[in-house]
PAKEBA-309243 format. One line per field, with one value per residue (C-alpha): residue number from 1; y negated, z, x; residue in one letter. Coordinates in nm, 2 decimals. Layout:
BEGIN
num	(NUM;...)
north	(Y;...)
up	(Z;...)
east	(X;...)
residu	(A;...)
//
This chain:
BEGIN
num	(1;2;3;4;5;6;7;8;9;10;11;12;13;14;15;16;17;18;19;20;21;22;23;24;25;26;27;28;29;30;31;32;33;34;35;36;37;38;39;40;41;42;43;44;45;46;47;48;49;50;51;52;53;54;55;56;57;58;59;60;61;62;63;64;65;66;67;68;69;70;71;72;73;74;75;76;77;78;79;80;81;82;83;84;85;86;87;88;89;90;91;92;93;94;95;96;97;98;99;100;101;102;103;104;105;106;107;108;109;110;111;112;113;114;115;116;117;118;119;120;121;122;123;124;125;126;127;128;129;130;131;132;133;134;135;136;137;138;139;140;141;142;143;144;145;146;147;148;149;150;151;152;153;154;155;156;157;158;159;160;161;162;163;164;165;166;167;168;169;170;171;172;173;174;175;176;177;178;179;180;181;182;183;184;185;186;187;188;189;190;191;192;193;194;195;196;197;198;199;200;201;202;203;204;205;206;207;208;209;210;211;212;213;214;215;216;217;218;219;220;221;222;223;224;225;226;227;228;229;230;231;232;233;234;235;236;237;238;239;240;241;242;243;244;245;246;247;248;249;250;251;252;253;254;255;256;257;258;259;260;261;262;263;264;265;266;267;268;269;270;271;272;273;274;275;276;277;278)
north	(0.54;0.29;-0.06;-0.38;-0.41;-0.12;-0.10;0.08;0.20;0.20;0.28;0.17;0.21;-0.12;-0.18;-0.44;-0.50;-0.52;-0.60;-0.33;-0.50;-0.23;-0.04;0.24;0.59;0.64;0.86;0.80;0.97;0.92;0.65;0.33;0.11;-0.31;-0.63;-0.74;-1.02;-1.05;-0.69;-0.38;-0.16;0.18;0.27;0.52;0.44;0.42;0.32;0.28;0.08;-0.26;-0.31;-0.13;-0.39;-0.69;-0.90;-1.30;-1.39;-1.69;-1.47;-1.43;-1.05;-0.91;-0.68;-0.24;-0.22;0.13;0.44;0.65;0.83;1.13;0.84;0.67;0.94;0.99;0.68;0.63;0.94;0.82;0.45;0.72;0.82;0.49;0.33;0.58;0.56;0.13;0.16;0.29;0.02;-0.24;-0.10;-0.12;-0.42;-0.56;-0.40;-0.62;-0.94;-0.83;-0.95;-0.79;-0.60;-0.29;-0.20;-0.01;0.05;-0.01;-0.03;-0.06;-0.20;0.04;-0.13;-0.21;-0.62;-0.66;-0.49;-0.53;-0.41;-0.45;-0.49;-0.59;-0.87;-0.99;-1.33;-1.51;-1.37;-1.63;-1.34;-1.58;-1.44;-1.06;-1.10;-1.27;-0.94;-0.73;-0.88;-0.84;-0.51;-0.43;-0.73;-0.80;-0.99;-0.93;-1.02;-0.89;-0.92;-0.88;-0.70;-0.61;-0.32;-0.23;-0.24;-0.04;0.26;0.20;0.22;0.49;0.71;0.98;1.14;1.03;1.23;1.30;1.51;1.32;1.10;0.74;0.53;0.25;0.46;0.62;0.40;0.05;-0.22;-0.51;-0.52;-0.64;-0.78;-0.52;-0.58;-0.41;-0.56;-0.31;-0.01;-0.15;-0.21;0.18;0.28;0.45;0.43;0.13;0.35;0.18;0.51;0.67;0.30;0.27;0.42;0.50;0.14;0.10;-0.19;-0.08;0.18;0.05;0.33;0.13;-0.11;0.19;0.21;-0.07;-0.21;0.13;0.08;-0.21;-0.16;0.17;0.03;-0.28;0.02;0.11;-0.04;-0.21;-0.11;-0.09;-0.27;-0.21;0.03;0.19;0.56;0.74;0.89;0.55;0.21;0.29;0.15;0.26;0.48;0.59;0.55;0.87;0.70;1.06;1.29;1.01;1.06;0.78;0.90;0.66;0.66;0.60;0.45;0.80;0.87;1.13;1.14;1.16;1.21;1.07;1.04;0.70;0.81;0.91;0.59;0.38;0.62;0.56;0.37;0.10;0.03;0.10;-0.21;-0.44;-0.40;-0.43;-0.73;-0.60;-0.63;-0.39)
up	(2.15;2.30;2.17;2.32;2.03;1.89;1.68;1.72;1.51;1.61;1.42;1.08;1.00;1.21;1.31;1.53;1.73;2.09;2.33;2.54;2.83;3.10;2.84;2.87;2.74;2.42;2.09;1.80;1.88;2.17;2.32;2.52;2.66;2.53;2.62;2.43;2.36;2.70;2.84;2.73;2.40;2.34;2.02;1.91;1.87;1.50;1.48;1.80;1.58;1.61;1.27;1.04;1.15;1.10;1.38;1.39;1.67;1.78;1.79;2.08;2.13;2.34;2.58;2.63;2.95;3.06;2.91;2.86;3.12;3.12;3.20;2.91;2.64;2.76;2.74;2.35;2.27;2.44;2.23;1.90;1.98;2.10;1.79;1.56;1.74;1.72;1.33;1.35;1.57;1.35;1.04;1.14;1.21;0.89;0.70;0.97;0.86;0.54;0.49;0.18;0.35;0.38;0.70;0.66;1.04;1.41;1.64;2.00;2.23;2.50;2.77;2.58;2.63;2.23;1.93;1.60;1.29;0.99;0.63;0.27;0.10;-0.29;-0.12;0.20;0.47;0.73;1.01;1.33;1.40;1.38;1.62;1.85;1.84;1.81;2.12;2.34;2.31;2.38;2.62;2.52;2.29;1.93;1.60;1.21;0.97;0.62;0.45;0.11;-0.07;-0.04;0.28;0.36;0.17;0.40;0.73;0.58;0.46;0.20;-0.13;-0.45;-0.79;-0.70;-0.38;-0.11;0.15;0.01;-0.03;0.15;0.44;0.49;0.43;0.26;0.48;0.28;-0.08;-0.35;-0.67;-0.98;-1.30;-1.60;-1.74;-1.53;-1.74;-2.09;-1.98;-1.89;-2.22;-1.99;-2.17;-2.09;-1.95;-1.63;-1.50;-1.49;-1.39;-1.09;-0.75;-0.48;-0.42;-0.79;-0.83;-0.97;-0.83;-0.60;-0.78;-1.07;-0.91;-0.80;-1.11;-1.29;-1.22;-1.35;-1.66;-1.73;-1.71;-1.89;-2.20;-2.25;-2.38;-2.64;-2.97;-2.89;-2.93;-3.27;-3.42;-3.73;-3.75;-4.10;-4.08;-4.33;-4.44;-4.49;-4.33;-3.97;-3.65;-3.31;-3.23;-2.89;-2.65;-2.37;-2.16;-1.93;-2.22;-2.39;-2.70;-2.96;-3.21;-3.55;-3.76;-4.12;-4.41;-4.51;-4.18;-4.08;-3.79;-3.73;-3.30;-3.25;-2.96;-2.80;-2.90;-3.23;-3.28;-3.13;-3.31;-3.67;-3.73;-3.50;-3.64;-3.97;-3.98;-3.80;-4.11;-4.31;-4.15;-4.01;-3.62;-3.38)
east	(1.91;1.69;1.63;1.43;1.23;0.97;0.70;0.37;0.09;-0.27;-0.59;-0.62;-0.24;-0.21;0.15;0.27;0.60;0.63;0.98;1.06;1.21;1.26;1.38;1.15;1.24;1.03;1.08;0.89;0.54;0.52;0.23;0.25;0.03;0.11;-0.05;-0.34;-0.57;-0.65;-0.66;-0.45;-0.46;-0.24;-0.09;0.18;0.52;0.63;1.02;1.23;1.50;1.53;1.75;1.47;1.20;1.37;1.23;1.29;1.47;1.30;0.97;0.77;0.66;0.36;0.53;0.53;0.34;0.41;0.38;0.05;-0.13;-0.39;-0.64;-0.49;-0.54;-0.91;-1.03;-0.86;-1.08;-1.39;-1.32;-1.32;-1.65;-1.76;-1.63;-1.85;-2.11;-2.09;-2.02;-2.41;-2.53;-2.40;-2.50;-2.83;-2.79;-2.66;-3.00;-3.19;-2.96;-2.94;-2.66;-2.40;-2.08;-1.97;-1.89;-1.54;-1.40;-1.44;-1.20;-1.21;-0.94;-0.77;-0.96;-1.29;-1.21;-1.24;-1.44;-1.30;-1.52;-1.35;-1.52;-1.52;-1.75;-1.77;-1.72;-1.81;-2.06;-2.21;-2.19;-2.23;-2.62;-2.45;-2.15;-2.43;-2.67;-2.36;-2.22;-2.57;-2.54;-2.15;-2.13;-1.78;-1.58;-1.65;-1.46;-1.55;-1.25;-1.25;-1.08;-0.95;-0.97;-0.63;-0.67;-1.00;-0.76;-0.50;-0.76;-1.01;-0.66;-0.70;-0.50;-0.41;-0.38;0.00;-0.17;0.04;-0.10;-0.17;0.10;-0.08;-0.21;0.14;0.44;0.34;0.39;0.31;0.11;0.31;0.10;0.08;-0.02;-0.11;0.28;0.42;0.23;0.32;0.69;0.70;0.53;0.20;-0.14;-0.35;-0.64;-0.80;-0.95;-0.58;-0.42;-0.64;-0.60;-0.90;-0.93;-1.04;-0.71;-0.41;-0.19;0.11;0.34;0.33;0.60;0.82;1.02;0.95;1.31;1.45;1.27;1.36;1.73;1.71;1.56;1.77;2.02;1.75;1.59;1.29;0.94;0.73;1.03;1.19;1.50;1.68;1.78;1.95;1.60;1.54;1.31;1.07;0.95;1.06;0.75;0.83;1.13;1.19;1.44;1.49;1.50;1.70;1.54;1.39;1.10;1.11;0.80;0.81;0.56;0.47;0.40;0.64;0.85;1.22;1.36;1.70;1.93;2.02;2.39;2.33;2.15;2.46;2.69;2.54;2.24;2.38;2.70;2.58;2.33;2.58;2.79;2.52;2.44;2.12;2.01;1.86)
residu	(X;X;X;X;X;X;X;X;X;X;X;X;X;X;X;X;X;X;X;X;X;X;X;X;X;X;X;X;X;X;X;X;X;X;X;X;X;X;X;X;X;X;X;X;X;X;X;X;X;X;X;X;X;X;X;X;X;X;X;X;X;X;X;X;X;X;X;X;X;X;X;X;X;X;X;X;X;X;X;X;X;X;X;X;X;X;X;X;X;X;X;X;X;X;X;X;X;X;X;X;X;X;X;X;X;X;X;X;X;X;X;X;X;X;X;X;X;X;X;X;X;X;X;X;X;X;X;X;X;X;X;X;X;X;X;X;X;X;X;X;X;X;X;X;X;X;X;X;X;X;X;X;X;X;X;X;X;X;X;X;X;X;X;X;X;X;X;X;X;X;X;X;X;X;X;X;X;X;X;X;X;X;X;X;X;X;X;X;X;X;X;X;X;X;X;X;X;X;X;X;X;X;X;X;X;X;X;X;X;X;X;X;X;X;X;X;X;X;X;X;X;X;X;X;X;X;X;X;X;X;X;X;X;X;X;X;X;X;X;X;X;X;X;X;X;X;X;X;X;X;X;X;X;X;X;X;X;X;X;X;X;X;X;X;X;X;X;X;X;X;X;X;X;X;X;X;X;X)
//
C-alpha cells in the first residue's frame, strides 16, 4: 500500500521524510532520487507508512523526484570513493591548520552540489580558513558539522557486547538522556567499563527496561533495608525480580533466599501485626 509521505535513509543512518506526490510505486529498499539543498541527493527508502512516522501536518516536505536509474546507482558509488578519497584530503588539511577534530565522515550529495564532513571537537573549532581550502579544491559548496559521540557510532556503525548491530546505528531515532540512576534502579554494578558502550557514554539499553524495573520492585522490600525472618533480624541483600527471589543477609553474616510470596505470606503480615513496616 502506497502512501504520500515516506522516509528514506542515506549515509550515516541519516533519515529524513519526503512527500510522494505522484504516488510513485516504492517498497521499502528500494532507492529514490529527492530534492536537495539545491540540486538532487538519493537515499533508500526506509518506511513507506505514513502513520509510523508521525509527520506534522502543517510541514513542508522536500519532494521524491523519481526513482533511481543505472546512472543513479553509479554515480552514488563513484561519491563512495570520492568521499574516502576527500576524508584524506581534508585530513591533511587539518594537520596543516592544526586545528583539534576528528574527522568522523564525508558525505557527498547525489549530484556533487554539497560536501558534508562530519566531526567531533572537545569544544568549539574556528574552521572558516578550512572550508575555504577545502572548497578550492572540490569547487563546490562545503559544510563541517559536529557531531556527538553518539552520533559518530550511529554514522561509523558497528557491534556491541550483546553481538547485534548498534542500537544507534540500527533503530534509534532520537537519543534519550541515560544516567547512571538507571543502573542502581536495576541493581547492575556501577562499573563504567561494562556501563559504557563504543561511544565511551553510557549504553542506550540502560533505558529499555528501566520502566519494567521500576514497577516490578514496588512489589518487593526495598534495598539494604531492614527485614525480621523467623531466623531472626537482616537487610534485604539482593532483590531477583525474574527469578522472584529476595536474598536477606544477617549480622553473622549468613544468608537466607526467600520468595516474594513467602515474604508476603509470613514475614509481611507477621510485622504488620507486630507493628513493624516493610
Amino acid at each position: 500500500m502506497q502512501n504520500d509521505v515516506i522516509e528514506l535513509k542515506f549515509k550515516g543512518e541519516r533519515r529524513e521524510v519526503y512527500s510522494n506526490p505522484h504516488q510513485l510505486a516504492f517498497k521499502v529498499g528500494d532507492f529514490a532520487v529527492v530534492q536537495a539543498e539545491n540540486g538532487h541527493d538519493m537515499g533508500r527508502i526506509n518506511h513507506i507508512s505514513g502513520l509510523m512516522l508521525n509527520v506534522p501536518d502543517d510541514q513542508e516536505l522536500k519532494k521524491v523526484i523519481r526513482q533511481s536509474t543505472a546512472a543513479d546507482f553509479q554515480k552514488y558509488e563513484n561519491n563512495k570513493e570520492s568521499a574516502n578519497n576527500a576524508i584524506q584530503v581534508c585530513k591533511d588539511m587539518l594537520k596543516k591548520h592544526r586545528l583539534k577534530m576528528k574527522l568522523t565522515d564525508c558525505e557527498f550529495q547525489l549530484d556533487s552540489k554539497k560536501i558534508t564532513f562530519h566531526f567531533t571537537a572537545d569544544g568549539r573549532v574556528d574552521f572558516r580558513k578550512l572550508v575555504k581550502d577545502v572548497a578550492g579544491v572540490y569547487k563546490t559548496r562545503i559544510e563541517f558539522r559536529q557531531i556527538g559521540v553518539r552520533d559518530e557510532a550511529r554514522r561509523l556503525g558497528g557491534y556491541g557486547v550483546c553481538g547485534r548491530s548498534l542500537c544507534c546505528s540500527s533503530w534509534i531515532r532520537d537519543f534519550m538522556p541515560v544516567t547512571t540512576q538507571a543502573a542502581k534502579e536495576q541493581n547492575l554494578s556501577l562499573n563504567p567499563s561494562k556501563l559504557a558502550g563504543v561511544c565511551g557514554r553510557l549504553k542506550c539499553c540502560l533505558m529499555y527496561e528501566r520502566n519494567f524495573y521500576n514497577w516490578a520492585t514496588k512489589e518487593y522490600p526495598e534495598l539494604r533495608k531492614p527485614i525480621k525472618t523467623e531466623k531472626g533480624e537482616g537487610i534485604v541483600a539482593n532483590i531477583d525480580i525474574f527469578s522472584d527471589k529476595v536474598l536477606v543477609l544477617y549480622n553473622d553474616d549468613s544468608t537466607e533466599t526467600f520468595t516474594l510470596n513467602y515474604l508476603k505470606e509470613n514475614v509481611y503480615k507477621c510485622q504488620e501485626n507486630c507493628g513493624h513496616s516493610h
